[in-house]
Backbone as numpy.savetxt, mean C-alpha at the origin, in Angstrom:
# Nx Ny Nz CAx CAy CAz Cx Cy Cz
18.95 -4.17 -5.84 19.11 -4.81 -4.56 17.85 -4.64 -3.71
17.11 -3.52 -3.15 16.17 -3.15 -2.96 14.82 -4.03 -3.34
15.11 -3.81 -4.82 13.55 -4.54 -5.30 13.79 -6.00 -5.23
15.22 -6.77 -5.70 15.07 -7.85 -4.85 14.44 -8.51 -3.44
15.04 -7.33 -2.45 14.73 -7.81 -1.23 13.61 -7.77 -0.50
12.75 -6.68 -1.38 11.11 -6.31 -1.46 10.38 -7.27 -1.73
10.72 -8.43 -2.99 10.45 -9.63 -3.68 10.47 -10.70 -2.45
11.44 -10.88 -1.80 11.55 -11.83 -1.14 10.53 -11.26 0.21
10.36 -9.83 0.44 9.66 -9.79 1.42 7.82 -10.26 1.25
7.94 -9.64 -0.38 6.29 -10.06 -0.30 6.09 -11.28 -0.72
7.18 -12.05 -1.39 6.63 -13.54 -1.66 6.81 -14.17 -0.13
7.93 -14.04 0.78 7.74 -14.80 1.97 6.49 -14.93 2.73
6.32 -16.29 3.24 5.31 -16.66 4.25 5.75 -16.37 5.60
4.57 -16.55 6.41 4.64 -16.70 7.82 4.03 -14.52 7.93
3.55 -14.50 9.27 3.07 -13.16 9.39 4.16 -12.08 10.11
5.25 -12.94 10.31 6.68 -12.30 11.15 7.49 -11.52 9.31
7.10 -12.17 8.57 7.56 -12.25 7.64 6.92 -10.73 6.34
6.12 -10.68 7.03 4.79 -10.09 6.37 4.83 -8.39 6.87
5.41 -8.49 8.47 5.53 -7.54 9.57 6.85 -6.51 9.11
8.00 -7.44 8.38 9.39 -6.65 8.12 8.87 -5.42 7.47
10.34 -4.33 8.19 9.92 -2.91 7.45 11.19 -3.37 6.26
10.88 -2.61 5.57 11.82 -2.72 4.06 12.75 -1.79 4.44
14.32 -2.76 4.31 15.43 -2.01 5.02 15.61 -1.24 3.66
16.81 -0.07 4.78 17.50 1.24 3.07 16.17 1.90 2.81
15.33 2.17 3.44 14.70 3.36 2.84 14.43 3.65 3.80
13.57 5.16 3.50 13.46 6.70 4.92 12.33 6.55 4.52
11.36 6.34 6.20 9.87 6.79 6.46 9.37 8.07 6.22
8.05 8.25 4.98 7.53 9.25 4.90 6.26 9.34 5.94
6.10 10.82 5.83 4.72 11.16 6.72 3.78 10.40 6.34
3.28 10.05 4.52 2.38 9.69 4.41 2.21 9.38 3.02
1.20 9.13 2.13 1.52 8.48 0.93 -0.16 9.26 0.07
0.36 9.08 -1.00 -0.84 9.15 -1.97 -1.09 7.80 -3.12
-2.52 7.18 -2.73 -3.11 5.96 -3.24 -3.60 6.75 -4.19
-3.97 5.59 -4.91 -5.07 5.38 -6.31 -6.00 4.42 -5.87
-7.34 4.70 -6.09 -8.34 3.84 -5.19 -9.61 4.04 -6.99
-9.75 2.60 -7.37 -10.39 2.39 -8.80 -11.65 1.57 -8.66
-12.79 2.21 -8.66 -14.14 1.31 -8.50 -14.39 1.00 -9.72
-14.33 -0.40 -9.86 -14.13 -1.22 -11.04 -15.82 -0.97 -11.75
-17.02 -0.94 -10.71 -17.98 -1.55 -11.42 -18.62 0.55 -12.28
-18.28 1.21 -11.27 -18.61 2.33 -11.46 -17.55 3.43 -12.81
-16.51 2.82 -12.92 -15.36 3.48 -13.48 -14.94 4.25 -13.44
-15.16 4.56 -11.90 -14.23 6.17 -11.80 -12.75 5.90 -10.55
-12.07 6.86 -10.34 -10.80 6.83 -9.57 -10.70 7.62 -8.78
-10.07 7.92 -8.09 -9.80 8.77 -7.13 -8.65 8.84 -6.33
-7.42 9.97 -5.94 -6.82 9.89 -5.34 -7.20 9.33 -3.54
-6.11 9.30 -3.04 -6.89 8.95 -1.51 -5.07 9.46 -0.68
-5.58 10.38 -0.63 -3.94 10.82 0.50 -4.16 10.90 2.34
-3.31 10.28 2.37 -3.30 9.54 4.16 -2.25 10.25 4.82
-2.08 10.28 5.88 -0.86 10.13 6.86 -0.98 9.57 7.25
0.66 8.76 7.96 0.37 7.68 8.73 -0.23 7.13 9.60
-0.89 6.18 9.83 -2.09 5.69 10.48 -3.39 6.50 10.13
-3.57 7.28 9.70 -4.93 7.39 9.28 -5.51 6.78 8.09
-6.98 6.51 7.78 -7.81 5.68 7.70 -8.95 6.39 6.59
-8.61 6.10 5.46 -9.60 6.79 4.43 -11.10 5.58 4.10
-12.37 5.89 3.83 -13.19 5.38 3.12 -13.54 5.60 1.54
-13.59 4.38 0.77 -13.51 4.67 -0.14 -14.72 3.61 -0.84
-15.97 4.00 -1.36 -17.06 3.70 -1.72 -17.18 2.26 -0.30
-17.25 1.00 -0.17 -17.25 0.26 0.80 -16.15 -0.56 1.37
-15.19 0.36 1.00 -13.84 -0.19 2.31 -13.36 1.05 2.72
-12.51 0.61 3.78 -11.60 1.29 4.58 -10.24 0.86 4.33
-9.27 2.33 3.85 -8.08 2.11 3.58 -7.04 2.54 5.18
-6.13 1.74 5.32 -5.52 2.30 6.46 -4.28 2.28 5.85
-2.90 3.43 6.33 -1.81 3.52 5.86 -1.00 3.19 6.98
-0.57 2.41 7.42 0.61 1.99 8.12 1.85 2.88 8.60
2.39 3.16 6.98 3.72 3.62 6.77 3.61 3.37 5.27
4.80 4.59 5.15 5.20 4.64 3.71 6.28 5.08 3.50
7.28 4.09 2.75 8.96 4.59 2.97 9.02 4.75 1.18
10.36 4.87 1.26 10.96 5.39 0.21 12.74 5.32 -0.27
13.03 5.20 -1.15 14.79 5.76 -1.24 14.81 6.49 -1.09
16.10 6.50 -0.26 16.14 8.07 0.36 17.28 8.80 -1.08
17.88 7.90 -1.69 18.92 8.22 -2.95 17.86 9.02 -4.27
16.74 8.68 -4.02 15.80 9.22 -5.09 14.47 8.70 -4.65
13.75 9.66 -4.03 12.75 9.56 -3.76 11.52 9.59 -4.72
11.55 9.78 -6.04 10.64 9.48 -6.66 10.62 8.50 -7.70
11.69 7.63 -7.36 11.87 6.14 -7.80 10.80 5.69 -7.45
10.73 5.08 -6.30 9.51 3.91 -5.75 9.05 4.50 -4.23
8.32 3.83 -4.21 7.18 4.10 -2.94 6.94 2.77 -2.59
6.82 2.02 -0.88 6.54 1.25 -0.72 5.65 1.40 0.73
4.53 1.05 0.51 3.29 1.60 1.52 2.63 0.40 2.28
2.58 -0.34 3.75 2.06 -0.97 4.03 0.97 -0.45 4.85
-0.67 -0.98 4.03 -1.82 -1.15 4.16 -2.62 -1.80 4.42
-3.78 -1.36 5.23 -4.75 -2.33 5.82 -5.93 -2.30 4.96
-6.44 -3.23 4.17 -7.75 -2.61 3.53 -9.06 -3.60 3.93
-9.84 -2.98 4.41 -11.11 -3.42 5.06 -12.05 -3.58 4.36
-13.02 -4.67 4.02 -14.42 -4.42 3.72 -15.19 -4.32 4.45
-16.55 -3.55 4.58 -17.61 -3.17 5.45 -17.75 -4.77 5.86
-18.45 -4.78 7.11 -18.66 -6.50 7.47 -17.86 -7.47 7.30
-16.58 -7.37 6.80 -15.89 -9.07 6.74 -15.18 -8.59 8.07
-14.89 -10.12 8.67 -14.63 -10.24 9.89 -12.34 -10.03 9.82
-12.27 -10.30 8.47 -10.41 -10.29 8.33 -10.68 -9.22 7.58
-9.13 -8.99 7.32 -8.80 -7.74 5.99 -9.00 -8.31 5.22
-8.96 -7.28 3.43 -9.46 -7.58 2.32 -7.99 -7.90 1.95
-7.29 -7.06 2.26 -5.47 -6.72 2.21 -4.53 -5.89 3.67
-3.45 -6.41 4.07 -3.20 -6.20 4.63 -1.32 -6.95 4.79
-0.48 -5.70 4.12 0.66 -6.26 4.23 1.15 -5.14 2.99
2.53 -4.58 2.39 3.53 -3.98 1.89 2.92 -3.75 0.18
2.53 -2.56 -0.35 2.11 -2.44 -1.71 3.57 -2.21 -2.42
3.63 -2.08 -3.39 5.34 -1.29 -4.36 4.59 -0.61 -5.72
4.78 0.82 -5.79 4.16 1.75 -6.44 4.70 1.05 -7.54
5.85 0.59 -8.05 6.40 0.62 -9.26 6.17 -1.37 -9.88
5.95 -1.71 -8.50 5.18 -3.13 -8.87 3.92 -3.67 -8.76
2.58 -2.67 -8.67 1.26 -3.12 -8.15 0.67 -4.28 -8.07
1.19 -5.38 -9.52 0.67 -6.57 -9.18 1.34 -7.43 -8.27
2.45 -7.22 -7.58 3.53 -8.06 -6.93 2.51 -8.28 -5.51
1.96 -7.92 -5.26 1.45 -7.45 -3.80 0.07 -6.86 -3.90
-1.07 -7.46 -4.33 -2.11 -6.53 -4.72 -3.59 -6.79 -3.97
-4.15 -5.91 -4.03 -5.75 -5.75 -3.36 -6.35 -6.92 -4.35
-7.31 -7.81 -3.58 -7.93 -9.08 -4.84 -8.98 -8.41 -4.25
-9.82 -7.48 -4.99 -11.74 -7.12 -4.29 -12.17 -7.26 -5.66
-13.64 -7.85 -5.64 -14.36 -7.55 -6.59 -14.82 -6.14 -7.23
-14.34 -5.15 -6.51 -15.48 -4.06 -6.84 -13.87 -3.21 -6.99
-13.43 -2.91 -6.19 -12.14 -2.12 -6.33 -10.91 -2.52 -6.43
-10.12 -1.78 -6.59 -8.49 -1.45 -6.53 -7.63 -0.93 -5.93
-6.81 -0.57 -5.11 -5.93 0.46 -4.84 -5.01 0.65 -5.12
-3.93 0.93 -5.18 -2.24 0.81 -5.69 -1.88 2.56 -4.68
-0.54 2.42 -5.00 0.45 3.15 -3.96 0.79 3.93 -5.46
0.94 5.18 -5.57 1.72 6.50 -6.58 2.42 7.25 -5.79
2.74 7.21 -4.48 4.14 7.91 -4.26 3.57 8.08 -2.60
4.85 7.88 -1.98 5.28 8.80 -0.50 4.73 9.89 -0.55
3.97 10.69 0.06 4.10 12.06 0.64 5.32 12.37 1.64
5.85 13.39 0.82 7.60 13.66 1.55 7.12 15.10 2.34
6.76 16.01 1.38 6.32 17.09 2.08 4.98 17.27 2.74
């Protein structure tokens, strides 16, 4: 039910649409990314709290929020992010990742990646 309604949140248009928090789950403090420089081949964790703002080779990751089931919290993770490139005038990404669906909702950069691996609960 959940990942249905996650589906309909990230395929829907409009930016009201884009804004919904994903009902049935409990806000964590903060989340731990995977951040993948494609041309260099290396990875790196990137752990946030909410609203803070990691750099990662030439973007800026911002964490929104990051919820979770509260029935099993290490089911899925769902993290909405701002991701910046140095100089572009819009985001690179900006709207709801799903740890357990990365391509549903994903960063398009030439050079990197990010994806969502879990809520920070504690």
């Amino acid at each position: 039910m959940i990942r249905l309604a996650m589906l309909a949140l990230v395929l829907g248009t409009g930016a009201a649409m884009a804004q919904d928090t994903p009902e049935g789950l409990t806000e964590a403090p903060g989340a731990i990314l995977r951040g993948l420089d494609k041309v260099a081949g290396t990875s790196s964790d990137i752990i946030l709290s909410g609203g803070q703002t990691a750099e990662f080779g030439s973007i800026s990751v911002t964490l929104r929020e990051c919820r979770y089931p509260a029935e099993d919290p290490s089911s899925n993770a769902y993290a909405y992010l701002v991701v910046n490139d140095k100089g572009a005038a819009t985001p690179a990404f900006a709207g709801w990742m799903i740890a357990d669906s990365p391509a549903l909702s994903a960063l398009d950069h030439q050079r990197y990646d990010v994806w969502v691996i879990r809520c920070k609960i504690e």
